[in-house]
N, CA and C atoms as an extended XYZ file, in Angstrom:
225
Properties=species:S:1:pos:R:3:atomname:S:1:resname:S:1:resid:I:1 pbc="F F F"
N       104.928       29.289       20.170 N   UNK     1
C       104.646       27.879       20.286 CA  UNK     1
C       103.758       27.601       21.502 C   UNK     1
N       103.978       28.715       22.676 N   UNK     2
C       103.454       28.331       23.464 CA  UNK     2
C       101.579       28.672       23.262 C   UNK     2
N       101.539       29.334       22.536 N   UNK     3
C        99.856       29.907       21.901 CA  UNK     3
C        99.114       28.739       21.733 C   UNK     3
N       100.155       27.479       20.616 N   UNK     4
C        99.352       26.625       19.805 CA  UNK     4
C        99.482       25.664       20.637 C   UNK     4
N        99.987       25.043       22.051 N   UNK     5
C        99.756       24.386       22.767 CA  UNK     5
C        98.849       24.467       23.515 C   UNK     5
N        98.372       25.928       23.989 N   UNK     6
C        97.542       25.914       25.141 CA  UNK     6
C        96.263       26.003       24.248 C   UNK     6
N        96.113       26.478       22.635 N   UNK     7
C        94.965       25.861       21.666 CA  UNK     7
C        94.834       24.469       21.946 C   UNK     7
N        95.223       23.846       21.567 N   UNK     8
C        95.229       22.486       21.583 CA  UNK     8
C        94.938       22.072       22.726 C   UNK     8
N        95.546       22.438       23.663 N   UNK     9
C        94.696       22.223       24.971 CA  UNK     9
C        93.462       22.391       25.024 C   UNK     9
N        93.252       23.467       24.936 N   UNK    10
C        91.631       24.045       25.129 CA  UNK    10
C        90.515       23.471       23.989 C   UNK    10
N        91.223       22.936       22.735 N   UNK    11
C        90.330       22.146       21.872 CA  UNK    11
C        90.082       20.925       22.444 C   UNK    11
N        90.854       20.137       23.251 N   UNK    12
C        91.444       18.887       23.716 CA  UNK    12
C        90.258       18.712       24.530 C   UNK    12
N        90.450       19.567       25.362 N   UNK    13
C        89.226       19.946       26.797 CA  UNK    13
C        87.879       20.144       26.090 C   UNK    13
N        87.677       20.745       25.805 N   UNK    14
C        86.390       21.179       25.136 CA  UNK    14
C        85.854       19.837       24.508 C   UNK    14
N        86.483       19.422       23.390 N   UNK    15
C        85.775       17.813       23.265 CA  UNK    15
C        85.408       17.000       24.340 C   UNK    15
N        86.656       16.581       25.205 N   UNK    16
C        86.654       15.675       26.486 CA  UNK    16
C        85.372       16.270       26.912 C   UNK    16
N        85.198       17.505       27.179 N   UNK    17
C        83.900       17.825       27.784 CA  UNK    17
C        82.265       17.481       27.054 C   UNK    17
N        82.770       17.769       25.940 N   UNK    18
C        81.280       17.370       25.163 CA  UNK    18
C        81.215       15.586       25.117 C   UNK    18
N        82.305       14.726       24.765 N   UNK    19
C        82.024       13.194       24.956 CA  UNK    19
C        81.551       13.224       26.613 C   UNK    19
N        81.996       13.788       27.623 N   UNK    20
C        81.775       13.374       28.960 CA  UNK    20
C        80.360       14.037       29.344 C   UNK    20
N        79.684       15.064       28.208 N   UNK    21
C        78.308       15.453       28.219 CA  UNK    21
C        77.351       14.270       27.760 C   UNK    21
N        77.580       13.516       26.618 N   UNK    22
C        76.781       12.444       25.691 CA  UNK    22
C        76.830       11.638       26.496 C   UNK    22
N        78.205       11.432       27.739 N   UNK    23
C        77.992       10.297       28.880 CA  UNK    23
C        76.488       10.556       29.548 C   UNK    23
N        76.372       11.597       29.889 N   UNK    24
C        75.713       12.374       30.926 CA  UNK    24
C        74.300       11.984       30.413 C   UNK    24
N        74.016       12.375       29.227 N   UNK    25
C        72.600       12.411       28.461 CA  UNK    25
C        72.387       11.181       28.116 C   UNK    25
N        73.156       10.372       28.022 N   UNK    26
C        73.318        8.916       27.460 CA  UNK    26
C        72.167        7.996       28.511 C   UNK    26
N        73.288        8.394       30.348 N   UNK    27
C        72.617        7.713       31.308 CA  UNK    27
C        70.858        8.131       31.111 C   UNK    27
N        70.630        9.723       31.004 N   UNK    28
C        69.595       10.163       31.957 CA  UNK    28
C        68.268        9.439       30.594 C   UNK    28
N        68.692        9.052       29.276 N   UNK    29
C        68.149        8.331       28.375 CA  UNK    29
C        67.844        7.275       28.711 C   UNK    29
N        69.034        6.138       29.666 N   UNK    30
C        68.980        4.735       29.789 CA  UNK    30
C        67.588        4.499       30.877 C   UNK    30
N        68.618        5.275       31.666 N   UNK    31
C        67.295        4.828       32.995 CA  UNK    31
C        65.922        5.727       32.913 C   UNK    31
N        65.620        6.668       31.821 N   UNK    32
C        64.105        7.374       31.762 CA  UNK    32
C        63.417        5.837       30.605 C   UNK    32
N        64.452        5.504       29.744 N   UNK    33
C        63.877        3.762       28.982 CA  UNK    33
C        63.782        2.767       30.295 C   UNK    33
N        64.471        2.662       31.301 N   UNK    34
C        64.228        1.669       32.587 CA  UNK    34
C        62.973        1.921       32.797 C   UNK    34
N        62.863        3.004       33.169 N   UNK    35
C        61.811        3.146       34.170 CA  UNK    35
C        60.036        3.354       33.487 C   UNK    35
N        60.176        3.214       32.235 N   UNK    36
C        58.887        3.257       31.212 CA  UNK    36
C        58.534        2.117       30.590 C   UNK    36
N        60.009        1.384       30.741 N   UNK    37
C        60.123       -0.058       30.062 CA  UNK    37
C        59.870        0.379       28.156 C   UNK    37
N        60.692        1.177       27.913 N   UNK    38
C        61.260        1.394       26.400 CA  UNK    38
C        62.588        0.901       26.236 C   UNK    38
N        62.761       -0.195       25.495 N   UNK    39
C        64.130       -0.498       25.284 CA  UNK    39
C        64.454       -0.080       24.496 C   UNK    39
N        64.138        0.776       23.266 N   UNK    40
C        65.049        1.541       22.319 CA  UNK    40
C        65.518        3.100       22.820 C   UNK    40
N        64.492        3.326       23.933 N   UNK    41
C        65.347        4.304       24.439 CA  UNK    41
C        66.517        3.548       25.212 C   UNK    41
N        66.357        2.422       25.977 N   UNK    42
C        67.736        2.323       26.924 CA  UNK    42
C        68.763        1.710       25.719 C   UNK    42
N        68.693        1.449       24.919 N   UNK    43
C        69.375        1.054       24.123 CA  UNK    43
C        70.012        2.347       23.362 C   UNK    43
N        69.183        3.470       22.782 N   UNK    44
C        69.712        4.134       22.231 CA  UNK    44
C        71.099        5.126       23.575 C   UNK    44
N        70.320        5.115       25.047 N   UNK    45
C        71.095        5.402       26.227 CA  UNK    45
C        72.289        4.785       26.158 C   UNK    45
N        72.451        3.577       26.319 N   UNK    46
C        73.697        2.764       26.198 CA  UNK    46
C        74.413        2.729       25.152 C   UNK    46
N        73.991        2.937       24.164 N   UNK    47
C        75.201        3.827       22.813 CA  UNK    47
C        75.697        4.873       22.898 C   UNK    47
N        74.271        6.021       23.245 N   UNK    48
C        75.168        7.036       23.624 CA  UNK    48
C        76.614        7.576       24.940 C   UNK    48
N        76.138        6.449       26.048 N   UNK    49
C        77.349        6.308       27.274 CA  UNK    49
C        78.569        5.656       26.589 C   UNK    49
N        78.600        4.743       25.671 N   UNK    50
C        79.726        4.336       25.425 CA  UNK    50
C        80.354        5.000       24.420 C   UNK    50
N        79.021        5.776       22.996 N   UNK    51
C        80.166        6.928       22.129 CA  UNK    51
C        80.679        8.098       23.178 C   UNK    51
N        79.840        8.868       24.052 N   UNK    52
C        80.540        9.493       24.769 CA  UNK    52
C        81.564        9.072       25.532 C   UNK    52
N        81.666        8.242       26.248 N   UNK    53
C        83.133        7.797       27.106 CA  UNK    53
C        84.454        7.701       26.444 C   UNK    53
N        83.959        6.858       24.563 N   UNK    54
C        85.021        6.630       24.301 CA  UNK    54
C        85.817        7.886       23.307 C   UNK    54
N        84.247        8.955       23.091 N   UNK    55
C        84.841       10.140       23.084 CA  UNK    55
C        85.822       10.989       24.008 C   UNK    55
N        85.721       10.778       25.161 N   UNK    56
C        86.257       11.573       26.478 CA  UNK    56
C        87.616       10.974       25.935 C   UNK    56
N        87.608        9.547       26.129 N   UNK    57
C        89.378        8.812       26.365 CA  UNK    57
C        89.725        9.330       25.463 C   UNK    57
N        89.407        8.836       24.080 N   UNK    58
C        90.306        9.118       23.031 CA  UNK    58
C        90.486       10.363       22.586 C   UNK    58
N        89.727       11.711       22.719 N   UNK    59
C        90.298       13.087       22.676 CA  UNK    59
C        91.123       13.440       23.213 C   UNK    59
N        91.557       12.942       24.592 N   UNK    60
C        91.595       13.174       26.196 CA  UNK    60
C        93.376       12.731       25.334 C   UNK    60
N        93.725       11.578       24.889 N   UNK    61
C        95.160       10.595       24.501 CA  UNK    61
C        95.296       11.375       23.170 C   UNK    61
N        94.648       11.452       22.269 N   UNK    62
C        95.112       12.350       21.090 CA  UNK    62
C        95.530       14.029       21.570 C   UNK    62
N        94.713       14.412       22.517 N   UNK    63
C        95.443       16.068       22.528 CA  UNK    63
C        96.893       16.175       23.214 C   UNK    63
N        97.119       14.788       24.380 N   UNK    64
C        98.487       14.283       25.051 CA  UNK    64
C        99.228       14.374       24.012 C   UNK    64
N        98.862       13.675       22.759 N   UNK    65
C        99.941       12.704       21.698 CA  UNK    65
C       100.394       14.389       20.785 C   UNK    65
N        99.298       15.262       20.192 N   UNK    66
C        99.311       16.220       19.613 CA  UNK    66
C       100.098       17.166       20.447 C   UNK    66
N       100.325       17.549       21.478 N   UNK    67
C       100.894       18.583       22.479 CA  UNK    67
C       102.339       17.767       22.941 C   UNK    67
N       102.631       16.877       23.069 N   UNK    68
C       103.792       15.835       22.625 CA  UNK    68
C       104.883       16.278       21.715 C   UNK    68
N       103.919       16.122       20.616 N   UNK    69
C       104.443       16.236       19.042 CA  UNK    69
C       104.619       17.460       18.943 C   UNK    69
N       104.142       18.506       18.899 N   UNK    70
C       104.172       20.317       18.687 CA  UNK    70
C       105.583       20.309       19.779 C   UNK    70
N       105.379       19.799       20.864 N   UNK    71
C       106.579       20.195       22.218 CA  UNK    71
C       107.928       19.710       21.102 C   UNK    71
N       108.106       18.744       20.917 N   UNK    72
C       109.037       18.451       20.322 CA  UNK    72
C       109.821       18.831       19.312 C   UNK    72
N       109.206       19.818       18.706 N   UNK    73
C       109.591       20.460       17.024 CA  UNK    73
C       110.272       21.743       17.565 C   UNK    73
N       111.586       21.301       16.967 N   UNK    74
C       112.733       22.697       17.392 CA  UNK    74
C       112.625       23.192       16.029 C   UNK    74
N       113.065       24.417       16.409 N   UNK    75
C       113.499       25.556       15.047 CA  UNK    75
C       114.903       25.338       15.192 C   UNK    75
């Protein structure tokens, strides 16, 4: 049991990390549209900061809720 927790962990992480990457690429999108004065790039920037962030949270509370649930299941 303890195998498929620390999976789940490491799947858990690994997402959190890729939404908290799309944060990353999101910004360096917004402000390269600031600074050219393209608003569909800062626009497409500011979608991507907020799908990434709300990727980070919500992987971040589902792998809690999933590693929760597995902890709990007796034989």
């Amino acid at each position: 049991m303890d195998i498929v927790i620390k999976m789940i962990g490491v799947i858990g992480g690994i997402m959190t990390v890729i939404g908290l990457f799309g944060v990353l690429t999101g910004a360096l999108n917004f402000f390269s549209g600031r600074k050219n004065e393209n608003p569909q790039k800062m626009d497409s920037g500011i979608e991507s900061m907020i799908m990434g962030g709300a990727m980070a949270a919500i992987s971040g509370g589902i792998t809690a809720a999933i590693i929760a649930a597995v902890g709990a299941i007796r034989f």
